[in-house]
C-alpha positions as a printed Julia matrix, in Angstrom:
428×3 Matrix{Float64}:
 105.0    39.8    63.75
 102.42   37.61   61.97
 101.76   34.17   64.22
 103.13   32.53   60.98
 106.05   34.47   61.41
 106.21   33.29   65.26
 105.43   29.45   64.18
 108.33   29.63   62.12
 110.73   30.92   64.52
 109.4    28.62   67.13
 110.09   25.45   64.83
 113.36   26.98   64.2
 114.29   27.0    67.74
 112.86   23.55   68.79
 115.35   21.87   66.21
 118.05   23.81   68.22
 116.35   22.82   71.7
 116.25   19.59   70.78
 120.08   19.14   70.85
 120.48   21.4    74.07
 122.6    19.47   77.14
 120.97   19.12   80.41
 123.42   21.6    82.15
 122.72   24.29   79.56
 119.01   24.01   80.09
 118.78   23.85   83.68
 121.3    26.88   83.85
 118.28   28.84   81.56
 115.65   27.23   84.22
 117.2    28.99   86.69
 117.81   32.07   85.71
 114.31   31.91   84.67
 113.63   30.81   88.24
 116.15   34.11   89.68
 114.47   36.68   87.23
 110.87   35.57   88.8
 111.79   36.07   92.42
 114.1    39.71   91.43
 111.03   41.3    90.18
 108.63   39.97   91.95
 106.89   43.71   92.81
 106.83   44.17   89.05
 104.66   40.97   88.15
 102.37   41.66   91.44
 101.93   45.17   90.06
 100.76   43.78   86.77
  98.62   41.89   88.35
  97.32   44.34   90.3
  96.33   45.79   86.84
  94.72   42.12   85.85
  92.72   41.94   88.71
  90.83   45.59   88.44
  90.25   44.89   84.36
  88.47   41.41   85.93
  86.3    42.86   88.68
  85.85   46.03   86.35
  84.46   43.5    83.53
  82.84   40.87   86.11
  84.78   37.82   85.42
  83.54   34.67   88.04
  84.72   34.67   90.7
  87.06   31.31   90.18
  88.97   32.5    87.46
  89.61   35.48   89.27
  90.9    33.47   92.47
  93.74   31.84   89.69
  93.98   34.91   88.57
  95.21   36.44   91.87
  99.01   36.76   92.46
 100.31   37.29   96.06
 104.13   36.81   97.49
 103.88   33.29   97.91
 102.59   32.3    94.51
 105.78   33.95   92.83
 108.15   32.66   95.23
 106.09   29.41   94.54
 106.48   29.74   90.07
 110.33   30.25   91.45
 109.86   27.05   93.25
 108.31   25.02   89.85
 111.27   25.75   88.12
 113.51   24.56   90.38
 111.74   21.26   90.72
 112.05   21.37   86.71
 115.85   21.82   86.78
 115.8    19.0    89.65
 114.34   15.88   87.17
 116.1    13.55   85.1
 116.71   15.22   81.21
 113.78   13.26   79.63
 115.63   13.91   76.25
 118.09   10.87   74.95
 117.08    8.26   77.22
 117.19    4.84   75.12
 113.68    3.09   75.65
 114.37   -0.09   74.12
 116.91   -1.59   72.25
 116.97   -5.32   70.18
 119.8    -6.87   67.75
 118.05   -7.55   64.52
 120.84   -9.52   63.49
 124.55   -9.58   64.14
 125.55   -6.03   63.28
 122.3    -4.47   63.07
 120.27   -3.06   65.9
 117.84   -0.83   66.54
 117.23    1.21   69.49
 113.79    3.49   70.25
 115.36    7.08   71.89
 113.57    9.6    73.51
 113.25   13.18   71.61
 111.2    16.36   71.86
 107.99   16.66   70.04
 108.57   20.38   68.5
 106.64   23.06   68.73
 104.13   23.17   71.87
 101.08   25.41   71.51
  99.45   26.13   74.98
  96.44   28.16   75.29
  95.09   28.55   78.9
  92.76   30.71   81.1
  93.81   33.3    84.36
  96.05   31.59   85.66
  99.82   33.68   84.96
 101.6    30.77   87.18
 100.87   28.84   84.19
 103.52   30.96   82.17
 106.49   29.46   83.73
 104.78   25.82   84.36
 104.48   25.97   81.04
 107.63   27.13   79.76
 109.92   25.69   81.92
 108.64   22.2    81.16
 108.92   22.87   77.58
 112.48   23.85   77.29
 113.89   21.15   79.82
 112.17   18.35   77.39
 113.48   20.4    74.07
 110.56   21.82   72.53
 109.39   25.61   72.07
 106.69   26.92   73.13
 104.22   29.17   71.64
 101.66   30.61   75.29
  98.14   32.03   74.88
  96.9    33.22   78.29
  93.3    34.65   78.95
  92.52   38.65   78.26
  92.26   38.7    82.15
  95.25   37.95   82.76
  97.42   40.26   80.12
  99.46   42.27   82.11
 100.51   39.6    84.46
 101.35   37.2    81.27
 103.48   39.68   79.46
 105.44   40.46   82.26
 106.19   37.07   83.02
 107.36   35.9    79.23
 109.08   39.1    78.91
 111.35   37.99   82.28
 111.45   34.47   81.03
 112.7    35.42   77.86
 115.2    37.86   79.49
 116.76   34.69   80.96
 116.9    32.87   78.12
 119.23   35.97   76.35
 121.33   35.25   79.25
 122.83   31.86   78.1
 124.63   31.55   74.73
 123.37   29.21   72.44
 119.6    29.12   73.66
 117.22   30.48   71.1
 115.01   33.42   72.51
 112.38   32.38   70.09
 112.2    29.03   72.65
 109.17   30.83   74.67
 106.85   33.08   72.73
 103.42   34.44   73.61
 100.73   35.61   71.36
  97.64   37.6    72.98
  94.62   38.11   70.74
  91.46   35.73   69.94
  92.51   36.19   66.09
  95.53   34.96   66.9
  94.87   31.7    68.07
  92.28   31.11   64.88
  95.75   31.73   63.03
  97.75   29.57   64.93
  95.64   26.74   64.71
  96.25   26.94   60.81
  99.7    26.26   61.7
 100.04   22.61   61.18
 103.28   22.51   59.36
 105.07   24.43   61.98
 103.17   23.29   65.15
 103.03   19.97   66.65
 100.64   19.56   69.61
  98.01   22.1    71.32
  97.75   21.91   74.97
  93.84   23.76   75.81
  93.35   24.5    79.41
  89.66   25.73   79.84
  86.25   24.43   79.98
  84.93   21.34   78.4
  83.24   23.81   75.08
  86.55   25.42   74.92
  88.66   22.32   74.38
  85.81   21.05   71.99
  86.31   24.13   70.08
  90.05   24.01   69.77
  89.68   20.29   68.54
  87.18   20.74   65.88
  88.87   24.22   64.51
  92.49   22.5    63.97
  94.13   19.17   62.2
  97.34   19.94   64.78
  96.69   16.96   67.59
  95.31   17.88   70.86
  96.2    17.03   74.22
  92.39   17.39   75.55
  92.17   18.67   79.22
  88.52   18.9    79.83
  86.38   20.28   82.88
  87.22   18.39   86.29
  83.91   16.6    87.2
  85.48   14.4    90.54
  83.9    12.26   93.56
  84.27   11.54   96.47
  82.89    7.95   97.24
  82.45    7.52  100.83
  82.33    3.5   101.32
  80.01    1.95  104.21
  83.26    0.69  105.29
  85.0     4.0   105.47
  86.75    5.44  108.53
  84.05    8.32  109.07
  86.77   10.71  111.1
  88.85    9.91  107.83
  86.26   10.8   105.17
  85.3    13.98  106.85
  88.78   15.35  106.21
  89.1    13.97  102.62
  85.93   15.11  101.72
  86.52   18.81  103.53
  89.93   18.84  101.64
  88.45   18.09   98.09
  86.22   20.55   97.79
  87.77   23.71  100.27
  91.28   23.38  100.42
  91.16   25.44   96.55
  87.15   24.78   94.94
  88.36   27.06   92.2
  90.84   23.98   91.09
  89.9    21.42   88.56
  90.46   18.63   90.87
  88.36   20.16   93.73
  85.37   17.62   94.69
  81.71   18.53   92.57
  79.83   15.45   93.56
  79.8    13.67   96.74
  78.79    9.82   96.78
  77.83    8.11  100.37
  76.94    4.39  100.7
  73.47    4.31  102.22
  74.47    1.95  105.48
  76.3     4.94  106.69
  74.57    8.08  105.18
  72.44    8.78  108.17
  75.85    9.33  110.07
  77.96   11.26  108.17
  75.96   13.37  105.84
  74.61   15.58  108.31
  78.23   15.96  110.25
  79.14   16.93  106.51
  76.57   19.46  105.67
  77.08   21.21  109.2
  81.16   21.59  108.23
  80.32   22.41  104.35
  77.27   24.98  105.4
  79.75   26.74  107.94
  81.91   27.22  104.73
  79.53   28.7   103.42
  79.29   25.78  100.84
  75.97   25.68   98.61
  74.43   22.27   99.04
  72.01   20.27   96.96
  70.96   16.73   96.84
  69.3    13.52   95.51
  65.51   13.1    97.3
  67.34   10.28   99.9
  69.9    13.05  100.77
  67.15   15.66  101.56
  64.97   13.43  103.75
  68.2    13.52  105.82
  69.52   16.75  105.29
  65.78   18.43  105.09
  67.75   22.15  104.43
  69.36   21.2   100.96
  67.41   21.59   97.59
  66.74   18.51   95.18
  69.72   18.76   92.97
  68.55   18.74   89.05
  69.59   15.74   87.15
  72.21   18.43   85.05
  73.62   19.69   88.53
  75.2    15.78   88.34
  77.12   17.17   85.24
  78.13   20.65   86.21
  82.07   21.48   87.09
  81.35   24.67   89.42
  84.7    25.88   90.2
  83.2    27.09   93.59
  81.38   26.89   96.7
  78.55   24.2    95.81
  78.84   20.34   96.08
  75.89   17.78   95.44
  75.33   14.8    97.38
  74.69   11.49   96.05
  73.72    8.48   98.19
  74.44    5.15   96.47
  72.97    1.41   97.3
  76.75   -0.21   96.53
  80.18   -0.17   95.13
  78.97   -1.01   91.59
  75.87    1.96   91.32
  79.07    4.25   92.81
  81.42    3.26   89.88
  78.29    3.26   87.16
  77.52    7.02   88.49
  80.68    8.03   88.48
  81.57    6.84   84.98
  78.38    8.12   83.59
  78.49   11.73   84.78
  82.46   12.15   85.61
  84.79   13.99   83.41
  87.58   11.48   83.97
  89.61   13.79   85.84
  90.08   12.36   89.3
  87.9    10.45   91.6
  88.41    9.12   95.17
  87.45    5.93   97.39
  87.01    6.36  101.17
  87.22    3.1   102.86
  89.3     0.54  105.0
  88.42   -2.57  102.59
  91.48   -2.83  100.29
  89.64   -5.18   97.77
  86.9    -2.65   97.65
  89.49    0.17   96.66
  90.98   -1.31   94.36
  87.78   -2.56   92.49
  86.95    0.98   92.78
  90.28    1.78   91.14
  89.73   -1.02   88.7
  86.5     0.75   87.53
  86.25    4.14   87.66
  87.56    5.08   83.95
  89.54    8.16   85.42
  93.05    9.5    84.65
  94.0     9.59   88.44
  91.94    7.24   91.0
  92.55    7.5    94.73
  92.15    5.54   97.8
  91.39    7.62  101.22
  93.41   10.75   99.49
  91.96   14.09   98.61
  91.27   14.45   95.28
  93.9    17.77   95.53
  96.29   15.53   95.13
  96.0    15.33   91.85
  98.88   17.36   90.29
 102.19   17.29   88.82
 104.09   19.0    91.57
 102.48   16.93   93.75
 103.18   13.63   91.75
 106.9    14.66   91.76
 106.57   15.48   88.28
 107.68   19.05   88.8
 105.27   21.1    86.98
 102.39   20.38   85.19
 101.42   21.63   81.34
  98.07   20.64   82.4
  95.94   17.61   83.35
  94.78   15.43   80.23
  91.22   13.18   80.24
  92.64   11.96   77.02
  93.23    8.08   76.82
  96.08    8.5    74.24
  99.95    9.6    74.35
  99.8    11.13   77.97
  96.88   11.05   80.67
  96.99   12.76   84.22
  98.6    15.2    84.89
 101.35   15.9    81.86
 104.96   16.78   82.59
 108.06   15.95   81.17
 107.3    12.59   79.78
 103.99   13.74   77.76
 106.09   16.51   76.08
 108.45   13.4    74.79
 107.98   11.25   71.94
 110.38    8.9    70.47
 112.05    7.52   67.42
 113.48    4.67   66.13
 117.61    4.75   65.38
 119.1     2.01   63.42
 122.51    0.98   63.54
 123.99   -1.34   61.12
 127.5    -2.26   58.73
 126.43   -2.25   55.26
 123.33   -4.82   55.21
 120.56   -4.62   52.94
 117.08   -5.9    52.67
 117.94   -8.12   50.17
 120.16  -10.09   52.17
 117.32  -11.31   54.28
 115.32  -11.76   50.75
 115.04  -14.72   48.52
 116.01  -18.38   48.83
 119.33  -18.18   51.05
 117.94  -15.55   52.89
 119.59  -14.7    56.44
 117.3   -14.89   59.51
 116.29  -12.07   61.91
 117.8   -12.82   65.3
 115.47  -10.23   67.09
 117.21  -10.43   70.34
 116.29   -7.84   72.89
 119.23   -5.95   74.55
């Protein structure tokens, strides 16, 4: 089948999505969500297969850590799903609504956007993220995982879409993958028939996508975050944070790259931090203030400020104040997530105030920063854009709206002319 072929089955499905009930999509969630856990041997066996193709073709090392599947991560896809079928239907929901005049009103309702294309690295948990997210808010969904992760992928959309056949009126063309680099040349053609790409990758791959398509782009760039630890921090406290943002997963987009420290308290916690990181076996480099304290660490290069490593490395940054923190931050940041460590509450929130980032946080690890963690359920990935949906994007950035107007027979010209009637414009 031709990716036209697919666009056009996908676009025929999303008009049937679209008019789906609530119980009829979360009974499809979670079947989705019972096929997962049934077979769970059968995706860890494909991607058993993924994983010797990556080491075989030396793939780095962080995409092959989302890469790897294990017990847990399948029970936890199961899991996504079922926090899915848990949130409110974001399809329907009246916005606003205003009386134009007696007998004519107009109300702004939530409906799906249409066709979803998502094209994303490694990561096969993605799959039913993805796709389970898509058909709760009513739009299909056309996947494009990474060569890496092949066997994993089509074992998962095969499952999925083996629970979608299960429930009668649900349109198996509702989640789709295609797999080849050609392919996704084709599908960003595919303007009539697709409505919004989703790119999760690096920084030149979501540049790419935009300037190869005229279908809009929800931009999720490289995570570039911070840790600012404050002169008024709690030092026990920022130890932790700062531990937690870059170990607790450094292959994650949200794990900690640069490390900020006030210079009042740098001579005290910076080397209790490079003693915790080195034992990590963290990779550590610095400005010139940070190696007079820290004599082990190398000078970090002025593009080391702007790298997202994925991995075990972190550079340290010591800053004068509050304002050079926020300047640094907004000059070499990706405006992914960035974090304040300190026990002032005016400082935080002038931090929060201005740092231009889609998630800002106050003495929290920068981990937090995802949608099962916001209580959004899943996540169809994390967006540095400043337009329709920023953050981390579940069901409410795969809404849109539209405008329904309700009237008895006026016409334009009745509010026309010299006897004209008057607009009440009355909100409801």
């Amino acid at each position: 089948m031709t990716v036209s072929e697919i666009a056009k089955k996908a676009n025929s499905a999303a008009l049937l999505l679209a008019h789906l009930s609530t119980d009829i999509k979360n009974q499809v969630l979670e079947e989705m969500a019972n096929a997962l856990e049934a077979n769970c041997d059968v995706i860890l066996s494909a991607n058993e297969k993924d994983l010797q193709f990556a080491n075989k073709e030396g793939i780095a090392k962080p995409l092959i850590a989302r890469l790897t599947l294990n017990e847990n991560k399948v029970r936890g896809m199961a899991q996504g799903i079922r926090s899915v079928v848990a949130l409110p239907d974001p399809i329907g929901v009246r916005q606003s609504a205003m009386e134009i005049d007696d007998g004519l009103t107009v109300y702004r309702v939530s409906c799906p956007i249409g066709v979803i294309g998502a094209i994303f690295e490694s990561r096969p948990d993605a799959v039913p993220q993805i796709s389970s997210l898509c058909l709760k808010s009513g739009n299909a969904v056309i996947l494009k995982g990474g060569r890496e992760a092949q066997n994993s992928n089509k074992v998962i959309v095969g499952l999925l879409t083996d629970a979608i056949k299960k429930v009668d009126g649900v349109p198996e063309a509702a989640v789709q993958m295609i797999e080849t680099r050609s392919e996704v040349a084709d599908m960003l053609k595919e303007e009539k028939y697709i409505n919004l790409v989703v790119p999760r990758g690096s920084n030149d791959f979501v540049k790419y996508i935009q300037e190869n398509t005229r279908i809009p782009v929800l931009g999720h760039s490289e995570g570039i975050c911070h840790n600012y630890i404050d002169k008024e921090a709690d030092l026990s406290k920022a130890l932790r944070i700062a531990l937690d943002s870059k170990l607790q997963y450094p292959a994650a987009c949200n794990a900690m790259e640069n490390l900020l420290v006030h210079r009042e308290v740098a001579s005290k916690v910076i080397p209790q931090l490079v003693e915790k990181f080195q034992e990590k076996g963290v990779l550590l480099v610095g400005c010139d203030e940070t190696c007079e304290i820290a004599t082990q660490l190398s000078p970090a290069s002025e593009n080391e400020w702007d790298e997202e490593y994925n991995d075990l490395k972190l550079a340290i940054k010591i800053v004068g104040d509050l304002e050079e923190a926020i300047s640094f931050i907004n000059k070499h940041g990706s405006g992914h997530t960035d974090t304040i460590i300190t026990e002032n509450g005016e400082t935080a929130e002038e931090f929060m105030n201005g740092v231009s980032s889609a998630s800002v946080m106050w003495n929290a690890s920068t981990r937090f920063a995802d949608g099962f963690r916001y209580g959004l359920g899943a996540e169809i990935g994390i967006s540095t854009n400043k337009t329709h949906a920023r953050g981390p994007v579940g069901l409410e950035g795969l809404v849109i709206y539209n405008y329904r107007v309700y009237g008895k027979g006026q016409t334009v010209s009745d509010y026309s002319g010299e006897n004209a009637r008057s607009f009440t414009h009355k909100p409801l």
